[in-house]
N, C-alpha and C positions, 0 to 999 in steps of 0.2 A: 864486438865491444866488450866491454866489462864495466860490470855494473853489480857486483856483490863481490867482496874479498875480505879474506879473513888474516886478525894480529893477533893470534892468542900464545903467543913467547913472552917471557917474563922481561919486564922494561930491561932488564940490568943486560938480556940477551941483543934488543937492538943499540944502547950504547956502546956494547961490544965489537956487535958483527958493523954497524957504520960507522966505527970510531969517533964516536961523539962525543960534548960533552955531557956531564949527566942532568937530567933535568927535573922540575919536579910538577911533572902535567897531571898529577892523579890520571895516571895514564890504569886501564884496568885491561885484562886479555878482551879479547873483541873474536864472535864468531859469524857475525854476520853483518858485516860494515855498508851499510848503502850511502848512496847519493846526498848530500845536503848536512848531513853529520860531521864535524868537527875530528878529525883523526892527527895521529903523529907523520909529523913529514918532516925530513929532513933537505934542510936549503941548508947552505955555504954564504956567511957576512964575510965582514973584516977581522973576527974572531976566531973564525975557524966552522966546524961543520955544527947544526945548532940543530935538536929537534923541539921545531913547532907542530902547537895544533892550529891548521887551517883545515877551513871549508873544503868540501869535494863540491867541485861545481864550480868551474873558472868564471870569473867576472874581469872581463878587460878593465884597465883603468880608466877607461874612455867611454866606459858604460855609460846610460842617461840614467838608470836605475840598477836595485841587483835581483831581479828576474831571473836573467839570462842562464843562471851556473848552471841550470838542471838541465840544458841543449847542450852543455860542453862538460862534461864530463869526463869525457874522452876524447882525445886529440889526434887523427891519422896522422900518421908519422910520413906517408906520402905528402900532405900537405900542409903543416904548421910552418914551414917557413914562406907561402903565398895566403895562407887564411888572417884575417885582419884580427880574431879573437884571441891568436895563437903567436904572430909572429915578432913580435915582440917580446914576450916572453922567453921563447927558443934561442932569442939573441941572447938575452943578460939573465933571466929567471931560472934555470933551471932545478929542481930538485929530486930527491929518491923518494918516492912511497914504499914505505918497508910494511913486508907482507910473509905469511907462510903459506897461502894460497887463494884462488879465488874458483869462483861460483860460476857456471856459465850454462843456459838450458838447452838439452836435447832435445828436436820439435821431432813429432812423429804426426800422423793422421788425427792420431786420439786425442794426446799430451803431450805437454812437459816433463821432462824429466829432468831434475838436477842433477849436475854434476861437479862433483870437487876435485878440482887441478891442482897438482903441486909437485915440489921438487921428491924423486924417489929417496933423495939423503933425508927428505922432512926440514931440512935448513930456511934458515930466514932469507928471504932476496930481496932485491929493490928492484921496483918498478921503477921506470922511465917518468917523470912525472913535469909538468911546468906550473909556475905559480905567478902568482897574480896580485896588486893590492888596489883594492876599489876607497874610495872617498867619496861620500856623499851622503844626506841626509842626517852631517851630522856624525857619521860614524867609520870607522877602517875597519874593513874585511878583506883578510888573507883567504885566499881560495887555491885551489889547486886540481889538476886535469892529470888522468892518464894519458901515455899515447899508446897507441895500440898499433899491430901490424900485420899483415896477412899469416894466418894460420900456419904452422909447424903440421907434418903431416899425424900427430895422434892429435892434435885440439881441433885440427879441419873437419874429424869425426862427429865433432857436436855443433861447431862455430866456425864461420869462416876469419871471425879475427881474435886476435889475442892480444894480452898488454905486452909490452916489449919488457923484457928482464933482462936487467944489465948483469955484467960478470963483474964480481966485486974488482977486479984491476981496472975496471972501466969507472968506477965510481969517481975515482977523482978528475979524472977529464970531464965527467957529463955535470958536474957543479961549477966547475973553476968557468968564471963569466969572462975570461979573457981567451976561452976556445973557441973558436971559429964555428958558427952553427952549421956551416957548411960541410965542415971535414967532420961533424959529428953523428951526422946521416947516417956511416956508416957501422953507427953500432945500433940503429932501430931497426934489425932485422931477428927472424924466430928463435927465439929460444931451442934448443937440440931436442929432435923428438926423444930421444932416447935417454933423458934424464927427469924425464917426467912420468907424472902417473896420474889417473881420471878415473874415478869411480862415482858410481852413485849415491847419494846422499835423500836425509829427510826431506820431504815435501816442507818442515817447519820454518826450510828457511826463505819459504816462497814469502812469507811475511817478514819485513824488515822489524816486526815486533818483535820478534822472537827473535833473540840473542844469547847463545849459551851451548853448550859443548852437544848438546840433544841435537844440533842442528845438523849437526857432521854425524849422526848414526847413519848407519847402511839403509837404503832406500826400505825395507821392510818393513823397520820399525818408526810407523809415523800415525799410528792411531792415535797417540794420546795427545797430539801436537793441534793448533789450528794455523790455518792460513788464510790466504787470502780467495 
């Protein structure tokens, strides 16, 4: 899965790298993005490509309430187009979650050990992402899901899955809602081992409290940090 990822590139760098236009979300760098918090995502209107902040945490439109987001999170890329939470969205919603890396824990007998994944260039990428808009109680919430895919043979080392990272010449097929979700399968597969790199990080960022460059220190230094 994934379930901790980090935005800390300067806004001016994702209206660049997703060819957006430019927006004004008091967007700030982000080191330790969890679940349920509000992030920049970029979806495709009749304008052109737009970054919103939506929710992490899909909520189908056909929710009864908005409970649900924190069970979907993440979207297997095996099955979003047969799951009822997902497949509708994969038809006409899709969008990029831009990212410079994410979190994902090594299990051992003893512990956890975090790990921080990312591209070895250090560049911005976009994650595979579907979105969502919920109505009810009164109020609209935009939500949005990773999809993930079976592990690349360096991220198998900690996790058997990983989010799916598109190649920026993919970006505009995986927005455009007149693509065929079918023929688009076949770009939810791993990422190249050999463009990637995983090393350990602070225990600080085992608490979604803690948000800040401390997070990303080398696993050694985590005395002065708390967690959870």
């Amino acid at each position: 899965m994934c379930g901790r990822y980090t935005l800390a590139k300067p806004f001016k760098s994702i209206v660049t790298h997703f060819k957006t236009k430019a927006s004004q979300l008091g967007f700030k760098e982000r080191f330790n993005i969890a679940p349920s918090q509000n992030v920049p995502v970029v979806i495709q209107d009749d304008v052109g490509r737009q970054v919103c902040a939506l929710r992490w945490g899909l909520i189908p439109h056909w929710a009864k309430d908005d409970s649900s987001g924190m069970k979907t999170i993440n979207a297997r890329a095996e099955t979003i187009s047969e799951k009822p939470s997902f497949r509708d969205s994969f038809r006409k919603k899709r969008c990029l979650v831009p990212a410079d890396g994410f979190i994902e824990w090594a299990r051992s007998a003893k512990e956890k050990t975090p790990k921080y994944i990312n591209l070895k260039s250090n560049e911005l990428f976009g994650m595979a992402g579907l979105w969502a808009e919920w109505n009810g109680n009164g109020q609209s919430i935009q939500t949005f899901s990773i999809i993930t895919t079976e592990a690349n043979d360096l991220i198998g080392k900690v996790h058997h899955r990983m989010p799916v990272i598109l190649n920026p010449e993919s970006y505009s097929r995986w927005l455009d809602p007149s693509e065929s979700s079918s023929q688009l399968k076949s770009l939810l597969a791993p990422f190249p081992s050999e463009k990637m790199s995983v090393r350990s990080i602070s225990k600080a960022v085992n608490s979604a409290k803690n948000d800040n460059p401390e997070c990303l220190n080398p696993l050694e230094q985590t005395d002065l940090f708390s967690f959870d």
